[in-house]
C-alpha positions in Angstrom: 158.7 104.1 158.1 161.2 106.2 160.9 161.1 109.3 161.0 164.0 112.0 160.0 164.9 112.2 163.5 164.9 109.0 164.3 166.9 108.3 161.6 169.8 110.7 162.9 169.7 109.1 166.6 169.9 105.7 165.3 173.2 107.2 163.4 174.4 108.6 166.6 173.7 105.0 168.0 175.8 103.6 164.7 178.8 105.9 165.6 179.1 105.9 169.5 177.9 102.6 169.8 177.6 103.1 173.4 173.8 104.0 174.7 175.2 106.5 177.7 177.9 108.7 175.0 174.7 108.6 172.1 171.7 109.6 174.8 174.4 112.4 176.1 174.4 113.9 171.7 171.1 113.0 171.9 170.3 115.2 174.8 167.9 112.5 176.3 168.2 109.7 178.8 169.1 106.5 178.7 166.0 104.9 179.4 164.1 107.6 176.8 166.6 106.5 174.4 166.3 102.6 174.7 162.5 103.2 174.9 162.6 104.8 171.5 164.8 102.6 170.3 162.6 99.6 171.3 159.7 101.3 168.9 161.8 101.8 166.0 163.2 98.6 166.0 159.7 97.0 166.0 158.5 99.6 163.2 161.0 97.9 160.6 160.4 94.2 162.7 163.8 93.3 163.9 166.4 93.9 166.2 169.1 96.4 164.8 171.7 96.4 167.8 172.5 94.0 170.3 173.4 95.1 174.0 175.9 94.1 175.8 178.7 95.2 178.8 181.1 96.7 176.3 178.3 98.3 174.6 176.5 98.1 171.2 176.8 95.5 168.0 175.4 95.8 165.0 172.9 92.9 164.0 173.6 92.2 160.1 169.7 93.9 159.6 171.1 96.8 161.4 174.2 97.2 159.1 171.7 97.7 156.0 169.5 100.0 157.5 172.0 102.0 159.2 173.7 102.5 155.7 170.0 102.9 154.0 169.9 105.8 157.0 173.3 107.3 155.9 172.6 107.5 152.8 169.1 108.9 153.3 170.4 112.1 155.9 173.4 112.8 153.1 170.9 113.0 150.3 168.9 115.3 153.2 172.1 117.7 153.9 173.0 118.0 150.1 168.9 119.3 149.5 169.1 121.3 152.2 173.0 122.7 151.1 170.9 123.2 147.2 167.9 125.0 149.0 170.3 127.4 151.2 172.4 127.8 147.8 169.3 128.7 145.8 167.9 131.7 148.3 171.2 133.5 147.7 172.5 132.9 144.6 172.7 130.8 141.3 173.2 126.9 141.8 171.8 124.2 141.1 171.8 121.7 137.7 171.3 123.8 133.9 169.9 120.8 131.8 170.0 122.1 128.4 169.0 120.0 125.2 170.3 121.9 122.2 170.2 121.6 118.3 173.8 120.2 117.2 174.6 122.5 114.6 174.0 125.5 117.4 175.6 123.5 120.3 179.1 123.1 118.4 179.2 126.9 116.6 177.1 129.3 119.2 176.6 128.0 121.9 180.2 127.8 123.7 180.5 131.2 123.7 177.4 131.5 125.9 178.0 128.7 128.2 181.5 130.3 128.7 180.1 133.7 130.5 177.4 131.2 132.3 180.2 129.6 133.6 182.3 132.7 134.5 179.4 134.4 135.8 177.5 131.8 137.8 180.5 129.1 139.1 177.9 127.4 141.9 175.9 126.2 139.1 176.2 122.8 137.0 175.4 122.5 133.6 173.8 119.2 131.5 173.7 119.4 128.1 172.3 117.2 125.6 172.9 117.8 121.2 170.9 116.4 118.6 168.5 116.8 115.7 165.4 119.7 116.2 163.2 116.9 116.6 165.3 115.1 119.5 165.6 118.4 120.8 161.6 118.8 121.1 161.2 114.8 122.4 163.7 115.6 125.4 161.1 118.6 126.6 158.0 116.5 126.3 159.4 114.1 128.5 160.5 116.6 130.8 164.3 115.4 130.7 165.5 119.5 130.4 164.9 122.8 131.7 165.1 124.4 128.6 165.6 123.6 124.5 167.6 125.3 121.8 165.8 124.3 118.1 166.2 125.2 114.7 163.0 125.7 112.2 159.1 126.7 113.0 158.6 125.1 116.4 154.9 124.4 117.0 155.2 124.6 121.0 152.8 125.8 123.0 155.1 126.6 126.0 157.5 130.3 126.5 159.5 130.6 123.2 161.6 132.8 122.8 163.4 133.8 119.1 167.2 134.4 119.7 168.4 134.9 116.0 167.7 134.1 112.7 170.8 132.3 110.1 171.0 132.9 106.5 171.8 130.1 104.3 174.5 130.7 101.8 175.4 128.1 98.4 179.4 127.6 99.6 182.2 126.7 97.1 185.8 127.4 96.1 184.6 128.2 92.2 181.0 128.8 91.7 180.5 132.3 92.2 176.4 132.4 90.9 173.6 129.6 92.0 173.3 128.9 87.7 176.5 127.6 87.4 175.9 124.8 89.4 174.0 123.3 86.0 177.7 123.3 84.6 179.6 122.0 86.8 180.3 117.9 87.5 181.2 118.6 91.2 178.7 116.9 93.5 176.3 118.5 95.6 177.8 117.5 99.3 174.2 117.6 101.7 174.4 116.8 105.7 171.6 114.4 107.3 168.9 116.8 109.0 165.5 117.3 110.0 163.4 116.9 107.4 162.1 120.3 107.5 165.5 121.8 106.5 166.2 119.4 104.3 162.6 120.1 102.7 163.5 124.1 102.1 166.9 123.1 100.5 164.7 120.4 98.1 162.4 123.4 97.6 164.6 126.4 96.8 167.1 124.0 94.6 164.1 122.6 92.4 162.3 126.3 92.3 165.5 127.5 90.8 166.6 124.8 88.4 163.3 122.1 87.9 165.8 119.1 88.0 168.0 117.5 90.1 171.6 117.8 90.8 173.9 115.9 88.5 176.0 114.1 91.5 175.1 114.3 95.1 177.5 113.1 98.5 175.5 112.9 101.5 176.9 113.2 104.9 176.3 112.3 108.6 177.7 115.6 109.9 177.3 119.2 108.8 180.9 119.7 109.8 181.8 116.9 107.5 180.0 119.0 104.5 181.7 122.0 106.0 185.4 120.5 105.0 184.5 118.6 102.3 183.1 122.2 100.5 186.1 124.4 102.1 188.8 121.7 100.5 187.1 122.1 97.2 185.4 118.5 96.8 182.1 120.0 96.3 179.7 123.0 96.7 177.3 122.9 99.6 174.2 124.9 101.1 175.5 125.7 104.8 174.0 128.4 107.3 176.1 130.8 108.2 176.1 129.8 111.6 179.0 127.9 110.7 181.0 130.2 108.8 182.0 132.7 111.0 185.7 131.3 110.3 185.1 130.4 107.0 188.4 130.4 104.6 188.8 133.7 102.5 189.0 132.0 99.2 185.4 130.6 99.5 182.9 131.9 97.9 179.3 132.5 99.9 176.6 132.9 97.5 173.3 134.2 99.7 170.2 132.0 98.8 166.6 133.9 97.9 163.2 133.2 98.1 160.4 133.4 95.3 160.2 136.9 96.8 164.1 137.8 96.9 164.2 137.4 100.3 166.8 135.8 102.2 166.6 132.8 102.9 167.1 131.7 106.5 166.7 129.4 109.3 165.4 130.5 112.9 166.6 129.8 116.6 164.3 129.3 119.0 164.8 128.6 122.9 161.7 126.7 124.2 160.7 125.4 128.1 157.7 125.1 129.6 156.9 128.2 132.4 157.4 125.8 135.2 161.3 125.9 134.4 161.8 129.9 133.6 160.8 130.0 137.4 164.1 128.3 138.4 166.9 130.7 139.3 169.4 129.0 136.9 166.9 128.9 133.8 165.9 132.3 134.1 169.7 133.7 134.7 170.8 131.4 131.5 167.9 133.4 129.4 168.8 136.7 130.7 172.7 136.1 129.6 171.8 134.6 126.2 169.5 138.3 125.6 172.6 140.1 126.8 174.9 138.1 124.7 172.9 138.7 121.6 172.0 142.1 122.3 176.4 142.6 122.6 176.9 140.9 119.4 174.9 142.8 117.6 176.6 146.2 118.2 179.8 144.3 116.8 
């Protein structure tokens, strides 16, 4: 395989097309320059240009490996723009895999100052469930991971804020009164871990089920259907920082009268905290949280 360099002088070659004008860029002779020439075309084991008195033709092997070449020294000039970019400031790709329900009613905000603050760098972002979440960082697809829950991870993790969960309706004012009404329960898809606390709490509190029950793909979905009075619904409050003024949000306790809440975690592995982007992306997020709570 060539060599870097020789890679750039059979470029030169490509673009002069004319031995004397390339060995004069090339700073060599001419004979030095057909010499090497002569080697590289036997390393790939044909002949890439063919002489002549008006100068130099490209064989049709010689037109794919001159644009295998180009291609190869712009992918080496973008690296090397990337490495002179990251030794002076923050650049590069922010792959971020983040928990749905955070992605569309936290996280904005945060990518939003990123953005202002840091313009050189990119950002990829991927939403889903906890578990997809978790899946993406064992196979190494993002930097970092925002989940909901208990994560068992064995990487940094590092708790940014904790949700209470709230029973959300336009008439019931008290959990009981859910036994008396014939409005369904609307419940959102989710991990089964959350859906396993709601299960819990509901069937520690009234030891039967819910008389009707409308399940839905999206926790926004829930969200509307429960604001335009169809139903009542459990919804963290994550996602009722807007919430309508004539809805009632009825906190949810534990068997110790505790609230009842859902954490945020941001996971990676240590390898990505030692990337310039990663680490100024965690430092903003502490800064962000730290601001929002002296609101």
């Amino acid at each position: 395989m060539s060599s870097l360099s020789e890679f750039q002088l059979l470029s030169v070659l490509a673009q002069e097309m004319n031995m004397r004008k390339a060995s004069e860029r090339l700073f060599v002779s001419q004979p030095a320059l057909s010499q090497r020439l002569q080697t590289i075309e036997k390393d790939w084991g044909t002949k890439l240009f063919i002489r002549s008195q008006k100068g130099l033709a490209l064989t049709p092997s010689g037109e794919h490996v001159i644009q295998f070449v180009n291609e190869v020294l712009s992918k080496q000039e973008k690296v090397r723009e990337t490495i002179y970019s990251l030794q002076s400031e923050v650049s590069g790709t922010l792959k971020i895999a983040v928990a749905s329900i955070v992605g569309q009613n936290w996280l904005p905000q945060v990518l939003k100052k990123f953005i202002d603050r840091y313009p050189q760098a990119k950002i990829s972002l991927v939403t889903g469930w906890s578990s997809e979440i978790l899946k993406c960082l064992y196979d190494d697809q993002v930097h970092i991971g925002i989940i909901r829950g208990s994560p068992d991870w064995k990487g940094i993790k590092v708790h940014l804020f904790n949700d209470p969960l709230y029973l959300v309706d336009r008439e019931i004012t008290s959990p009981e009164q859910v036994l008396n009404t014939d409005r369904p329960f609307i419940q959102f898809k989710s991990d089964s871990n959350y859906y396993q606390e709601i299960q819990d709490w509901w069937m520690r509190n009234f030891k039967t089920s819910p008389k009707r029950t409308v399940v839905v793909d999206q926790i926004e979905t829930c969200k509307q259907m429960a604001f335009n009075g169809i139903g009542y619904a459990i919804l963290p409050a994550i996602t009722l920082t807007k919430a309508d003024r004539d809805i009632f949000k009825i906190p949810l306790v534990d068997e110790n009268n505790e609230p009842l809440q859902r954490d945020t975690w941001l996971l990676g592995y240590e390898s990505s905290f030692q990337l310039k982007q990663v680490n100024a992306f965690v430092e903003l997020i502490k800064e962000y949280i730290a601001e929002s709570s002296e609101e």
